[in-house]
MILOGU-787602 format. One record per atom (N, C-alpha, C): residue in three letters; x, z, y. Coordinates in steps of 0.05 Angstrom, whole numbers, plus 5000, padded with zeros to 4 digits. Layout:
N
AlaXZY;...
END
This chain:
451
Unk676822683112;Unk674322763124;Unk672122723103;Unk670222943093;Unk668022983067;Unk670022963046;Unk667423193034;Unk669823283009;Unk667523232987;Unk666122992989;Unk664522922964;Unk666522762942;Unk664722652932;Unk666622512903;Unk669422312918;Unk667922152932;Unk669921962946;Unk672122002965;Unk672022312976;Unk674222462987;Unk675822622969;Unk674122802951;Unk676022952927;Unk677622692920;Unk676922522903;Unk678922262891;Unk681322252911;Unk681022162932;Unk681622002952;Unk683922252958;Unk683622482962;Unk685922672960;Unk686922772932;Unk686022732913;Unk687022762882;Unk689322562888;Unk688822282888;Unk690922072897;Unk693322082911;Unk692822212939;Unk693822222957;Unk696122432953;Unk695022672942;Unk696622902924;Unk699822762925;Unk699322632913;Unk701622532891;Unk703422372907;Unk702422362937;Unk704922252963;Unk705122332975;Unk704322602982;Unk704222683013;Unk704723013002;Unk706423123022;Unk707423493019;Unk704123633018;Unk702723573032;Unk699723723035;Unk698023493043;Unk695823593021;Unk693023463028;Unk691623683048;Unk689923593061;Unk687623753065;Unk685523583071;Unk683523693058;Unk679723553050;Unk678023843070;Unk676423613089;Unk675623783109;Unk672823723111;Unk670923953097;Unk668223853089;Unk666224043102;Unk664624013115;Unk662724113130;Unk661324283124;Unk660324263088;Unk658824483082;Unk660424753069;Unk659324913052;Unk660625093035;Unk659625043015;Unk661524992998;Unk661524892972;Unk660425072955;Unk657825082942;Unk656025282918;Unk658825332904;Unk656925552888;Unk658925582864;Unk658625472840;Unk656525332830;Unk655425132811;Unk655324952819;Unk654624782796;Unk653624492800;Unk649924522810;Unk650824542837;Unk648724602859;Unk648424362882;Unk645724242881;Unk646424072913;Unk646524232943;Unk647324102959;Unk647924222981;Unk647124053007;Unk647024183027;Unk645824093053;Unk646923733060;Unk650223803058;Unk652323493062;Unk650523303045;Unk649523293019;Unk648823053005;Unk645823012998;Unk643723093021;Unk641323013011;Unk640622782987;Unk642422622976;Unk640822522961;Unk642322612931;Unk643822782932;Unk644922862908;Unk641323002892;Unk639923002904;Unk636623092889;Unk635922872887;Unk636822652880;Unk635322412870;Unk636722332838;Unk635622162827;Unk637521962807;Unk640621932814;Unk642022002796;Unk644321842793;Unk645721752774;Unk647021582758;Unk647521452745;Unk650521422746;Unk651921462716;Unk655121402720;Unk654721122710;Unk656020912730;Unk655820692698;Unk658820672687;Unk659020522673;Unk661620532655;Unk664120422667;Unk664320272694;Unk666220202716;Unk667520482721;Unk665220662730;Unk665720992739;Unk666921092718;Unk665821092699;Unk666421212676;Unk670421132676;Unk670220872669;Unk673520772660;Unk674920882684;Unk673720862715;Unk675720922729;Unk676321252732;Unk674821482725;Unk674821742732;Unk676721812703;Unk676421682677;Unk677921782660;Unk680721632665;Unk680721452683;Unk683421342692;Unk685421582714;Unk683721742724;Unk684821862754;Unk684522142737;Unk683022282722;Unk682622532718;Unk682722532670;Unk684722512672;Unk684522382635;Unk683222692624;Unk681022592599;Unk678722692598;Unk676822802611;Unk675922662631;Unk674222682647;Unk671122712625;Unk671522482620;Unk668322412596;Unk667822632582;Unk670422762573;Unk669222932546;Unk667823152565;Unk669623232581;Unk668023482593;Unk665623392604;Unk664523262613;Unk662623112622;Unk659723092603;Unk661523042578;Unk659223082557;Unk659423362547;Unk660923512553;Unk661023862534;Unk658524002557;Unk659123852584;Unk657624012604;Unk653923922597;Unk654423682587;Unk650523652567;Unk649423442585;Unk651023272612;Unk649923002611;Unk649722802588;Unk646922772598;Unk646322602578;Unk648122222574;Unk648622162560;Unk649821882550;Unk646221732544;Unk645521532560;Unk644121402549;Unk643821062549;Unk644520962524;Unk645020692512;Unk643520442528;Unk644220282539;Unk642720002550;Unk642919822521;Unk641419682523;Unk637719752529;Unk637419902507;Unk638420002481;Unk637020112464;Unk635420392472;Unk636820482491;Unk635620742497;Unk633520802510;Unk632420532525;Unk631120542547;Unk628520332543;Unk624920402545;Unk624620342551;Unk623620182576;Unk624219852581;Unk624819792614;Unk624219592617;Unk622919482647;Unk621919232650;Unk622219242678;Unk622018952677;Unk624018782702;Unk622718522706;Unk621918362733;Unk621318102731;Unk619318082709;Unk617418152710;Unk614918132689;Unk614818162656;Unk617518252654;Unk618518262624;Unk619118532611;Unk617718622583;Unk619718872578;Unk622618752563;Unk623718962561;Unk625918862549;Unk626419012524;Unk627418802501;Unk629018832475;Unk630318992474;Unk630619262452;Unk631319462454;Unk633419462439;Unk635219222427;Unk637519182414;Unk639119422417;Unk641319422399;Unk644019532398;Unk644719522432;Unk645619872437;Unk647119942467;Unk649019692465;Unk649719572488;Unk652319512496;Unk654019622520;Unk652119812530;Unk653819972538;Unk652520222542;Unk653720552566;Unk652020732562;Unk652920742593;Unk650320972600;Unk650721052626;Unk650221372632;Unk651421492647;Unk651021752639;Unk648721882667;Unk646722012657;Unk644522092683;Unk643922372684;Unk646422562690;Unk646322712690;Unk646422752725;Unk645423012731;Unk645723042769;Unk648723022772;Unk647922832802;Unk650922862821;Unk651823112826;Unk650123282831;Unk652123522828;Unk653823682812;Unk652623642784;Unk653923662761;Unk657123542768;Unk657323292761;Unk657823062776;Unk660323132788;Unk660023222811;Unk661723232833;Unk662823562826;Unk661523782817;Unk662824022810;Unk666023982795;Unk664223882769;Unk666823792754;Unk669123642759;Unk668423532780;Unk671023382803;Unk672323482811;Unk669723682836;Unk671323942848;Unk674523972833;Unk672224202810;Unk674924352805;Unk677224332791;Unk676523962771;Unk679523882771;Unk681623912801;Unk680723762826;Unk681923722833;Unk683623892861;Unk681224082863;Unk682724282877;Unk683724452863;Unk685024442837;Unk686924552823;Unk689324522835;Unk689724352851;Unk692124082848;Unk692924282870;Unk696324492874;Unk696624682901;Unk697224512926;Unk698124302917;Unk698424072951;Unk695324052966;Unk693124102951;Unk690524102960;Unk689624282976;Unk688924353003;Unk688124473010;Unk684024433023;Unk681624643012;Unk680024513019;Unk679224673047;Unk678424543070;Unk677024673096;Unk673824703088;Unk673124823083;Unk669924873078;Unk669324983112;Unk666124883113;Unk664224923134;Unk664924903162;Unk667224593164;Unk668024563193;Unk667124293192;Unk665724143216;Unk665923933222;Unk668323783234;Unk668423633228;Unk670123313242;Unk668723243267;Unk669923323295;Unk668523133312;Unk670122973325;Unk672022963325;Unk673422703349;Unk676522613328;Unk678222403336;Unk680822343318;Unk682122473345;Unk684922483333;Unk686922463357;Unk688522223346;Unk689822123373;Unk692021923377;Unk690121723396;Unk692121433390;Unk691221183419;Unk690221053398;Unk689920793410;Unk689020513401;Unk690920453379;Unk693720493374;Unk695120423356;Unk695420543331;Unk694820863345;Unk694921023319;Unk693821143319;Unk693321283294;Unk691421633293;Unk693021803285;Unk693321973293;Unk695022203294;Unk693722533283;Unk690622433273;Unk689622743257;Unk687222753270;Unk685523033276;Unk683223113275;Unk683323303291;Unk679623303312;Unk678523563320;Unk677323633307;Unk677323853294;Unk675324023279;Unk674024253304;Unk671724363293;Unk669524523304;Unk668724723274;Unk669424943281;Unk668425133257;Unk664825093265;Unk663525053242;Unk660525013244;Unk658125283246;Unk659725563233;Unk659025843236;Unk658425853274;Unk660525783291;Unk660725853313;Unk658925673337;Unk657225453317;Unk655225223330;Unk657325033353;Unk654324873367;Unk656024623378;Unk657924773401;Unk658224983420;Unk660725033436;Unk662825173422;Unk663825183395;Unk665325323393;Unk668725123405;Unk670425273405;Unk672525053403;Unk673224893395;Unk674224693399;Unk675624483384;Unk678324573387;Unk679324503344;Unk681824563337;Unk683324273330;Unk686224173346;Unk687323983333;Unk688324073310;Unk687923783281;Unk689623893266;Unk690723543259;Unk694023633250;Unk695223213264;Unk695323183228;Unk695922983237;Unk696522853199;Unk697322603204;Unk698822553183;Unk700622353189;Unk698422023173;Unk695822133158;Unk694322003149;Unk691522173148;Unk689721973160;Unk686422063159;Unk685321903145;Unk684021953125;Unk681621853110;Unk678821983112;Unk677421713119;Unk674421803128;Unk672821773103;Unk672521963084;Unk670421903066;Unk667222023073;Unk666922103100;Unk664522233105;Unk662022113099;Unk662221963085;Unk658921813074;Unk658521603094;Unk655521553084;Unk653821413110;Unk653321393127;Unk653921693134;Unk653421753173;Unk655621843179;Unk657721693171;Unk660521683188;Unk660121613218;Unk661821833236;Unk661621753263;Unk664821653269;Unk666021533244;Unk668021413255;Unk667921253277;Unk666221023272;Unk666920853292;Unk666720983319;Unk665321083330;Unk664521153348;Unk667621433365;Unk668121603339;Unk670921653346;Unk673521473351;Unk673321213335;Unk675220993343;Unk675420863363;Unk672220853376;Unk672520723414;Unk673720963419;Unk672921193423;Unk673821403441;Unk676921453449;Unk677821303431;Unk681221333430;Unk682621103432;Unk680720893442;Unk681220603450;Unk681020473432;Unk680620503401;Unk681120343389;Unk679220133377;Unk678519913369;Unk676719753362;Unk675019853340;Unk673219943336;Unk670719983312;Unk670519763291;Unk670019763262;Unk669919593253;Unk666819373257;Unk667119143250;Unk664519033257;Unk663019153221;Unk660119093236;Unk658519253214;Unk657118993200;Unk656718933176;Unk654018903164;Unk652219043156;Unk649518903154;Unk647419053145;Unk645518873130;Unk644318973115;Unk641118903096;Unk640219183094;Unk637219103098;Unk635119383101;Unk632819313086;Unk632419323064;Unk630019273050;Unk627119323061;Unk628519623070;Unk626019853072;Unk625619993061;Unk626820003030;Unk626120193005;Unk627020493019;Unk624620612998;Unk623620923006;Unk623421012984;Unk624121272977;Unk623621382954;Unk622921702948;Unk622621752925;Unk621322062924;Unk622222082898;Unk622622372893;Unk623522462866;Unk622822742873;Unk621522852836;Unk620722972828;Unk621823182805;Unk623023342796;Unk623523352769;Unk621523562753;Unk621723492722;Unk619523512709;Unk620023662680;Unk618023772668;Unk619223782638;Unk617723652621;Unk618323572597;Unk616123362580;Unk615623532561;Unk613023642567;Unk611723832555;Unk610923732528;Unk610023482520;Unk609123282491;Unk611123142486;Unk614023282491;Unk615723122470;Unk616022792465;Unk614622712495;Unk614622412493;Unk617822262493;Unk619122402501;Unk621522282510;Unk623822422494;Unk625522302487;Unk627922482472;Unk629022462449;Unk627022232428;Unk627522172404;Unk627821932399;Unk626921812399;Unk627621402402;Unk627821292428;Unk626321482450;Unk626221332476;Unk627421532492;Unk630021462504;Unk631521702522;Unk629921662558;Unk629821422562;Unk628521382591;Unk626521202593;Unk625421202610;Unk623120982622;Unk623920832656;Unk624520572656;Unk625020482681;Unk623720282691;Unk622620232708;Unk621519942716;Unk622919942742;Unk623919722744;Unk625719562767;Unk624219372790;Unk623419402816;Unk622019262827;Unk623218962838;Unk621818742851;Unk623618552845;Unk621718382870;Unk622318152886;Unk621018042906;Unk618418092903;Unk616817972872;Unk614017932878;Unk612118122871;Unk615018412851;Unk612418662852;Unk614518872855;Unk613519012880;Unk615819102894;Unk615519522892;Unk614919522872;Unk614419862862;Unk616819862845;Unk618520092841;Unk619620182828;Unk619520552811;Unk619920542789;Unk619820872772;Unk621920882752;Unk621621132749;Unk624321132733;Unk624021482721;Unk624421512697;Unk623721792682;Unk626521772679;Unk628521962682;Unk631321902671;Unk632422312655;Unk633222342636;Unk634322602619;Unk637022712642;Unk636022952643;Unk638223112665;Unk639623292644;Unk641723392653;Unk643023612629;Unk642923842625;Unk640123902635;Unk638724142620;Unk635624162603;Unk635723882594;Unk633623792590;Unk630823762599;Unk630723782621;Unk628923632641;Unk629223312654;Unk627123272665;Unk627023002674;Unk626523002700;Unk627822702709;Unk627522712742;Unk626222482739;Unk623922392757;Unk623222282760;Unk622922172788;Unk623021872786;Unk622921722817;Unk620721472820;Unk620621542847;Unk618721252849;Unk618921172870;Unk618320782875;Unk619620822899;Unk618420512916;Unk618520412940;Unk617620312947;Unk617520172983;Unk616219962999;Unk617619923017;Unk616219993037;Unk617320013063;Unk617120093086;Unk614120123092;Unk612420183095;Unk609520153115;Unk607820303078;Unk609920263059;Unk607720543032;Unk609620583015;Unk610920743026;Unk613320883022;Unk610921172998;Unk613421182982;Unk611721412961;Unk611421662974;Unk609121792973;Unk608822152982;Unk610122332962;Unk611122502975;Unk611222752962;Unk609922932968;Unk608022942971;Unk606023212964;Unk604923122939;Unk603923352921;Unk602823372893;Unk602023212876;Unk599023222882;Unk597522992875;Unk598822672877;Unk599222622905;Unk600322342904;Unk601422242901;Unk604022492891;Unk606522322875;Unk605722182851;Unk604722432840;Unk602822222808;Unk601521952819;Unk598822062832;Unk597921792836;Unk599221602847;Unk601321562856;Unk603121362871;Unk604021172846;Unk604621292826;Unk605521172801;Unk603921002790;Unk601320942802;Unk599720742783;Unk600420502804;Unk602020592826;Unk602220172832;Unk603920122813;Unk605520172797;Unk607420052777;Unk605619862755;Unk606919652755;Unk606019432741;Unk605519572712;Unk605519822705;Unk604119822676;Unk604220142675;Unk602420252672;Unk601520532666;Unk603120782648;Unk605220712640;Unk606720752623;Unk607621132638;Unk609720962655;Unk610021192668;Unk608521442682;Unk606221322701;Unk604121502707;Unk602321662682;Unk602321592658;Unk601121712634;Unk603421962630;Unk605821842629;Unk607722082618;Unk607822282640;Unk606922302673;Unk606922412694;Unk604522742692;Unk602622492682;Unk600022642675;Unk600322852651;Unk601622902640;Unk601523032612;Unk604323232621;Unk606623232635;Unk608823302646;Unk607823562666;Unk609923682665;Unk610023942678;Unk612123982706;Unk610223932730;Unk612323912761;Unk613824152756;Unk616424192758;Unk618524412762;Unk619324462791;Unk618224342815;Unk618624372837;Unk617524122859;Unk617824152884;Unk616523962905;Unk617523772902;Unk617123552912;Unk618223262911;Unk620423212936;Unk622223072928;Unk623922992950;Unk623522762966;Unk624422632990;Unk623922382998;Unk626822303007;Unk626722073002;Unk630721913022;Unk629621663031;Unk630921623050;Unk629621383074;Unk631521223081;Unk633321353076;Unk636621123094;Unk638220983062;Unk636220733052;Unk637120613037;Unk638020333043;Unk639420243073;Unk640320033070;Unk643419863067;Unk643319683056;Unk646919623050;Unk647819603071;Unk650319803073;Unk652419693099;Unk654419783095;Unk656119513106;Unk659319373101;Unk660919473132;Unk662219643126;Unk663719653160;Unk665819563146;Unk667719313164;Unk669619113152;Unk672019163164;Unk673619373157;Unk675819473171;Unk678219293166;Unk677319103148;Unk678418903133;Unk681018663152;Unk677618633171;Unk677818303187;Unk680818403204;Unk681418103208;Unk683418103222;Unk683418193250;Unk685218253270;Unk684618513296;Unk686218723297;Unk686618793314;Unk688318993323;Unk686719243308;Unk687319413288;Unk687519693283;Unk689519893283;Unk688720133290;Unk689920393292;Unk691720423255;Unk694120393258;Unk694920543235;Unk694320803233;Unk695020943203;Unk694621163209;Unk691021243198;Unk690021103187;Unk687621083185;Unk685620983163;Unk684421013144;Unk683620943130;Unk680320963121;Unk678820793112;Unk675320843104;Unk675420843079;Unk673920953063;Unk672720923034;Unk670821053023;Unk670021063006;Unk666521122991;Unk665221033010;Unk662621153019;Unk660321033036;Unk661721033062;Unk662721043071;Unk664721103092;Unk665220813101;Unk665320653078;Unk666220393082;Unk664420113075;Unk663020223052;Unk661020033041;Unk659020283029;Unk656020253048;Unk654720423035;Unk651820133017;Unk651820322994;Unk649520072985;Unk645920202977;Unk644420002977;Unk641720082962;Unk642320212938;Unk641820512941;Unk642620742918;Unk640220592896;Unk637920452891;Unk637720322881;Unk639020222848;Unk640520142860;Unk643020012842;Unk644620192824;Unk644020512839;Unk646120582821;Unk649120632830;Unk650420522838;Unk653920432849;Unk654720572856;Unk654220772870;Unk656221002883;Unk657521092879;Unk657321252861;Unk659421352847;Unk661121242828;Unk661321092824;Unk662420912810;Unk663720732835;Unk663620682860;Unk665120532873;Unk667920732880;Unk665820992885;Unk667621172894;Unk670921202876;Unk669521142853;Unk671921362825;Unk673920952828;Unk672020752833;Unk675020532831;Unk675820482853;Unk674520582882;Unk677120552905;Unk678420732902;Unk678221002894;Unk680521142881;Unk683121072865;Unk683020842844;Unk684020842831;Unk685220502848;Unk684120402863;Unk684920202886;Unk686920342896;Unk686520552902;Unk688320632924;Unk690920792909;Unk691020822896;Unk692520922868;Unk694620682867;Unk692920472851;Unk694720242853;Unk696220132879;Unk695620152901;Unk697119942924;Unk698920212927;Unk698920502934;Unk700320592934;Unk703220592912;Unk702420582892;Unk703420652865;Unk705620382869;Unk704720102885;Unk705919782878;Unk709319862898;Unk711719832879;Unk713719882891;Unk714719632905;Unk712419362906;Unk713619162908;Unk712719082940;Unk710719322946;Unk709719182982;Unk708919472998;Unk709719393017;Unk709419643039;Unk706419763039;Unk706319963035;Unk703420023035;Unk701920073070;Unk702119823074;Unk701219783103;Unk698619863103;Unk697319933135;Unk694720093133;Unk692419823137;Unk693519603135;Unk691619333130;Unk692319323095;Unk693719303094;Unk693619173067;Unk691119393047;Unk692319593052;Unk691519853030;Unk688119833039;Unk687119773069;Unk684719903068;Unk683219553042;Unk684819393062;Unk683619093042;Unk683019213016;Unk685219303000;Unk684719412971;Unk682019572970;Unk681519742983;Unk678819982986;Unk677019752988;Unk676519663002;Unk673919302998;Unk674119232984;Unk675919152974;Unk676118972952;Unk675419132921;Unk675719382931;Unk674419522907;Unk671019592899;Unk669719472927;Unk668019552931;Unk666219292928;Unk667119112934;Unk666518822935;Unk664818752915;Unk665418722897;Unk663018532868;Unk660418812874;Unk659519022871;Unk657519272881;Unk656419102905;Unk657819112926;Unk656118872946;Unk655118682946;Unk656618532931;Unk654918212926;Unk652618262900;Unk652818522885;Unk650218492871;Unk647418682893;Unk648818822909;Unk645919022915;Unk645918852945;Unk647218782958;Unk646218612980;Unk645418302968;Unk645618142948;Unk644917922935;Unk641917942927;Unk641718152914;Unk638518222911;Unk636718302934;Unk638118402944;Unk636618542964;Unk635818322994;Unk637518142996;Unk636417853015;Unk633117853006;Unk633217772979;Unk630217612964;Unk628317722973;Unk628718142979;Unk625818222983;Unk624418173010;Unk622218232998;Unk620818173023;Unk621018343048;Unk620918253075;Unk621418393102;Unk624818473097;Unk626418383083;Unk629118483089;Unk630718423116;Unk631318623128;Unk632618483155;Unk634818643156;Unk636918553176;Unk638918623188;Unk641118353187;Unk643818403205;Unk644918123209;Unk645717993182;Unk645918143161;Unk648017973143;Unk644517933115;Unk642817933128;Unk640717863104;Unk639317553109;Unk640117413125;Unk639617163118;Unk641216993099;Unk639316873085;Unk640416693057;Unk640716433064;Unk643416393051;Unk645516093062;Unk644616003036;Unk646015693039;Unk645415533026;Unk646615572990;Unk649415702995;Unk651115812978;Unk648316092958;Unk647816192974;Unk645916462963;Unk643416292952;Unk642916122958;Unk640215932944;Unk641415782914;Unk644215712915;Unk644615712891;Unk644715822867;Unk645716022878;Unk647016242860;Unk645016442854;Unk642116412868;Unk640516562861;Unk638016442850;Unk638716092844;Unk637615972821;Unk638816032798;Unk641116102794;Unk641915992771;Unk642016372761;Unk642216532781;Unk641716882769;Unk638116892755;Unk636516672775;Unk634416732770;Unk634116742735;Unk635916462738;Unk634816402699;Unk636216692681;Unk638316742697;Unk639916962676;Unk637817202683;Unk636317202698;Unk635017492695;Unk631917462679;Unk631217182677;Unk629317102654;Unk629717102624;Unk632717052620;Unk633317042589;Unk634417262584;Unk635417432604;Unk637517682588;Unk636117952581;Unk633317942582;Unk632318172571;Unk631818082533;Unk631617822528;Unk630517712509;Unk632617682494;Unk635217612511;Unk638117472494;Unk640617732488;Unk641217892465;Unk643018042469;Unk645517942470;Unk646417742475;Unk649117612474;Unk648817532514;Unk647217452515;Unk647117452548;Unk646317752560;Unk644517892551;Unk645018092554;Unk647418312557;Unk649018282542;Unk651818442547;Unk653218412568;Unk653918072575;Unk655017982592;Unk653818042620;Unk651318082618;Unk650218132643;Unk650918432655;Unk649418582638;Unk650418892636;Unk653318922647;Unk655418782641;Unk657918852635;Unk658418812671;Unk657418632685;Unk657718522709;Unk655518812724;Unk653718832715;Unk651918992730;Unk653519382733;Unk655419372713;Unk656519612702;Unk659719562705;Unk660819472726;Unk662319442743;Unk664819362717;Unk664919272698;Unk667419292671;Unk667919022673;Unk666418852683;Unk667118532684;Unk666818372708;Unk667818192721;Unk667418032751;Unk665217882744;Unk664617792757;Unk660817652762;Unk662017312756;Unk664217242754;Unk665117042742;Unk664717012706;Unk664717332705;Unk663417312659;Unk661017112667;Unk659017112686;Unk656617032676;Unk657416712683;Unk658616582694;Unk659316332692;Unk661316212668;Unk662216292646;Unk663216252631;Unk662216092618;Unk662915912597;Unk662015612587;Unk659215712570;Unk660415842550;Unk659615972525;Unk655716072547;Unk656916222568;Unk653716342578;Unk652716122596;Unk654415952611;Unk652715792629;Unk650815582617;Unk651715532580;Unk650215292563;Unk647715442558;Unk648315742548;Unk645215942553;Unk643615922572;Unk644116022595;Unk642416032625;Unk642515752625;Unk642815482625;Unk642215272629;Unk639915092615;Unk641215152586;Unk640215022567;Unk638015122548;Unk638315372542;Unk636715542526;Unk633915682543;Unk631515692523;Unk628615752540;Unk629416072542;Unk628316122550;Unk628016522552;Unk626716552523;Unk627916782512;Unk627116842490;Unk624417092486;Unk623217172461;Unk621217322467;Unk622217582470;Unk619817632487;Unk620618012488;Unk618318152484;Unk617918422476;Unk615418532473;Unk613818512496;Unk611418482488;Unk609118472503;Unk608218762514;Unk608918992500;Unk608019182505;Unk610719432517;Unk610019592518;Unk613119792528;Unk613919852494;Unk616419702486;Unk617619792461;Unk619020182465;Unk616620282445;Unk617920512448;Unk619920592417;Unk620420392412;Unk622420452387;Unk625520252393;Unk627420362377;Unk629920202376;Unk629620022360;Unk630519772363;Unk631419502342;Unk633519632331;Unk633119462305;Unk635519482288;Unk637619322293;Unk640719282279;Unk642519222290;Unk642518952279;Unk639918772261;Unk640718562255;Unk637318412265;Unk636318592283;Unk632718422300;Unk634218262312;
END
């Protein structure tokens, strides 16, 4: 069920066990790397980070190159970027790693058509998913509704001996799982409030493109604006801005610009002013983290499976999506692939969380601190007061320190467990060592490899 990134994968996978796939997706698929009605926020920012990266050239080998022949851009942390965070810019050292910010649709094209190459693949374009079939114990397949013929047309059974719900965020699984008796997963939530708007642009003065690939400022408890100039792969820029509930950014004309001067430093709104709008502004509103835990112990329906947003959706914020998407893929790759244990429909979905897991504890971990965050799982325990002393210091020294810097990155860019930053070697840093200096001003040049 959805045939975005986290369903294509999720049947790329599946390919390789089953006589026929079929991926049953609501819209009609462009013929380019085009967004479409299913993914309103595919018109915002998106970001590969290098988790995504390792896992998509794991599931689809040379993934990257084509990726880069198609003209997303590769742009270097931190050297590439000037960026500030927590009242600090940051040191523009040597990349330690890269991220690629080219559109999700791009993105997801190139997915496409690896993977409906594959003849066990079959895709259903422009039918909805409305009800499962089977009981409380099992699921036994799908009603579909051709969407041409609106809400009375018929409902068609189609059975399967396995359903996977990758339908995003506004999965109506659960709600099809009572209907067939079966228990719903319990939900978490954190809701910031964050709101956002995007724009894209061309940089008419050549400000961007030669020492400085992007511009980002990251909002944070006590200044709570966010922007972000990021290189698309046709050499334009998208730009975002973003902010919480009750002054949420506009998109009409004028105020998108002017919205950019709440950002703690003018940087961005200057490059806004001199930039050329290429079209209206967008807005996305449903930015909060949520965990449906198909996990917990309880009676579930075999026969059944959650993954991508489907299962853990997070503050796009962060970044993670697609990149969670491309390693529960490769989650689910592995438990299938293990000749040593039954690929039970508990065990396997555990694996899908567990792939998703460290992405949660960073964008729901941050996201407690802001201000007005609510929902059940945003109160901070005693455990979260620790651990968000001792992140505090790592997010004071690691713009300044490139040796803590990496380590951080590497955790934030899904390649290392959030246990790197407790390591001896970094805990005597974040403990012991002051924060180091950083420019006072927005560094618009690269350090050299021995600053």
């Amino acid at each position: 069920m959805g045939g975005s990134l986290a369903g294509l994968l999720a049947a790329h996978v599946l390919a390789g066990h089953a006589e026929r796939v079929t991926v049953v997706e609501r819209d009609r698929y462009p013929d380019g790397p085009l967004p479409r009605p299913g993914t309103p926020q595919s018109r915002h920012p998106h970001v590969l980070l290098e988790g995504g990266q390792r896992a998509l050239e794991s599931l689809l080998p040379g993934f990257i190159a084509e990726l880069r022949a198609a003209g997303s851009p590769p742009v270097g942390m931190p050297a590439d970027i000037a960026q500030w965070q927590s009242g600090r810019w940051f040191r523009r050292t040597p990349a330690s790693t890269h991220i690629y910010t080219g559109s999700r649709a791009q993105i997801e094209h190139l997915v496409r058509q690896r993977v409906v190459a594959n003849p066990a693949i079959t895709v259903t374009e422009g039918t909805d998913v409305v009800g499962l079939l089977g009981e409380a114990s099992r699921v036994r397949g799908v009603l579909l509704r051709d969407r041409a013929d609106g809400a009375h047309a018929q409902r068609q059974p189609l059975e399967a001996d396995l359903v996977v719900d990758a339908s995003g965020r506004g999965t109506k699984a659960p709600q099809w799982l009572t209907a067939i008796g079966a228990r719903p997963p319990h939900e978490e939530t954190i809701d910031t409030g964050l709101a956002y708007a995007t724009r894209v642009y061309r940089d008419r003065n050549k400000a961007l493109g030669a020492e400085t690939l992007a511009y980002y400022v990251l909002p944070n408890p006590s200044q709570v604006y966010g922007g972000g100039v990021l290189p698309l792969e046709d050499g334009t820029y998208m730009v975002t801005l973003s902010g919480l509930r009750g002054d949420e950014p506009p998109t009409s004309d004028e105020e998108f610009a002017a919205y950019a001067k709440r950002l703690p430093h003018p940087l961005v709104h200057r490059w806004l002013s001199e930039a050329e709008p290429l079209g209206p502004a967008s807005g996305f509103r449903q930015t909060a983290n949520v965990r449906r835990r198909y996990d917990l112990h309880g009676p579930r329906p075999a026969g059944f499976l959650a993954t991508g947003d489907a299962v853990c959706t997070f503050n796009p914020i962060y970044g993670q999506g697609m990149a969670v998407a491309a390693l529960s893929a490769v989650a689910l790759r592995d438990v299938l692939d293990d000749k040593r244990r039954t690929p039970t429909t508990r065990r396997v979905q555990r694996a899908l969380l567990a792939a998703s897991r460290q992405a949660w504890d960073i964008s729901a971990g941050a996201d407690k601190k802001m201000p007005g965050a609510s929902g059940n799982a945003a109160a901070v325990r005693a455990a979260d007061r620790a651990a968000g002393w001792y992140l505090r210091r790592v997010q004071e020294r690691y713009p300044g320190d490139p040796e803590l810097g990496r380590v951080f990155r590497s955790v934030l860019t899904l390649t290392k467990p959030l246990t790197a930053l407790f390591a001896p070697a970094v805990a005597r840093t974040v403990l012991f060592s002051p924060p180091g200096q950083t420019p006072v001003e927005p560094p618009l040049t690269r350090e050299g490899p021995a600053a």
